[in-house]
N, C-alpha and C positions, 0 to 999 in steps of 0.2 A: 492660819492666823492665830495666833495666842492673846489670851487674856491681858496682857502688859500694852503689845499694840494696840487692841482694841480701846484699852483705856485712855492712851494718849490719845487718840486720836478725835474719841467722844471729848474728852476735857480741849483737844484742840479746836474740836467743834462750838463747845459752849463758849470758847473765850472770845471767839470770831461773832457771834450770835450776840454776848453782851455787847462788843465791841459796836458792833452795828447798832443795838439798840441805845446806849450811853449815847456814841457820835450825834446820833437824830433827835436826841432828848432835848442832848444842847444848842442844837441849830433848830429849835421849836423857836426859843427864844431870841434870835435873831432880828433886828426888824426889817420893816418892807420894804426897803430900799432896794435899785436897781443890783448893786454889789451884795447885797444880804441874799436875797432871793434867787441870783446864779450861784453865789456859794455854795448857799445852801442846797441848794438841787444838783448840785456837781459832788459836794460831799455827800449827801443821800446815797448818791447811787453809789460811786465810790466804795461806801464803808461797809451797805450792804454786802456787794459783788463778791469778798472775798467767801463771805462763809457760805452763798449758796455753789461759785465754782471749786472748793473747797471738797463739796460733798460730790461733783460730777468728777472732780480727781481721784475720790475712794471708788468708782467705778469706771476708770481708763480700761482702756482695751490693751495698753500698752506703756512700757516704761514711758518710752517716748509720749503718750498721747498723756501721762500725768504728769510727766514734766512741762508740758505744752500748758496745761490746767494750770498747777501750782505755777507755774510763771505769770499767768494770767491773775491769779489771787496776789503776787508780790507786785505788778504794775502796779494794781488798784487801791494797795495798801501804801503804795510810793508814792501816788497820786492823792491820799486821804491826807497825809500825814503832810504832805507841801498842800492841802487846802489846810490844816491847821493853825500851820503857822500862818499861811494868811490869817485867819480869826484870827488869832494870837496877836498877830502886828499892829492890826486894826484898833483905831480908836473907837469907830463906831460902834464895829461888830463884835469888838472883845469884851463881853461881860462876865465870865466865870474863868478867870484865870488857872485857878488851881484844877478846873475839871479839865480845861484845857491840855494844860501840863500830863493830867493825868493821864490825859486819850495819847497822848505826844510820845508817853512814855509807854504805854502798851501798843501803840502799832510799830515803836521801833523793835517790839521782840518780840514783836506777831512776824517783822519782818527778818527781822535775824533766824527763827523759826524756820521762816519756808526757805530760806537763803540755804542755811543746813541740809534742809531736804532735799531741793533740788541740787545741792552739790553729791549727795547720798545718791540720789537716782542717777546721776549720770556717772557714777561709777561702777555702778550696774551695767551701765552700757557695753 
């Protein structure tokens, strides 16, 4: 493994680790309503998911078993970004639009990212 991978792959790490921490920052602020409260705990997990199976994919046993991984990180990134834009739509639960947009527009190249790579690994195949 060389210095170059290694790099992307830590700065892939950090963007996924802010990306988790920004998402839950915003849904702090949510309030307590029945739809706030499953949102919120559905994005929670969600945004987390990506960057801890993220780091069990830099330790696959197999092309296959990180493709298996990084497909699991692109669900749950597919699955943050459609609880988004719920926030988003929402009258209630939409109060920071622009962070909104922001998150909206980093998980769609968090997901173009893994999209890449698992098209990468399965040419290894």
């Amino acid at each position: 493994m060389n210095a170059s991978n290694t790099s992307k792959r830590e700065l892939l790490e950090d963007r996924l680790i802010d990306f988790a921490i920004s998402t839950n920052e915003i849904i702090e602020s949510f309030p307590n309503t029945y739809l706030g409260k499953n949102i919120s705990n559905q994005i929670s997990r969600s945004s987390i998911s990506p960057a801890l199976n993220y780091g069990e994919a830099q330790a696959a046993e197999s092309t296959k078993d990180f493709i298996h991984k990084m497909g699991i990180c692109l669900k749950e990134l597919r699955e943050t970004f459609a609880g988004l834009k719920i926030f988003d739509r929402s009258q209630k639960l939409s109060n920071d639009k622009n962070e909104i947009n922001r998150l909206k527009t980093e998980v769609n190249e968090l997901i173009s990212i893994f999209v890449a790579s698992i098209k990468t690994a399965k040419k290894r195949l």
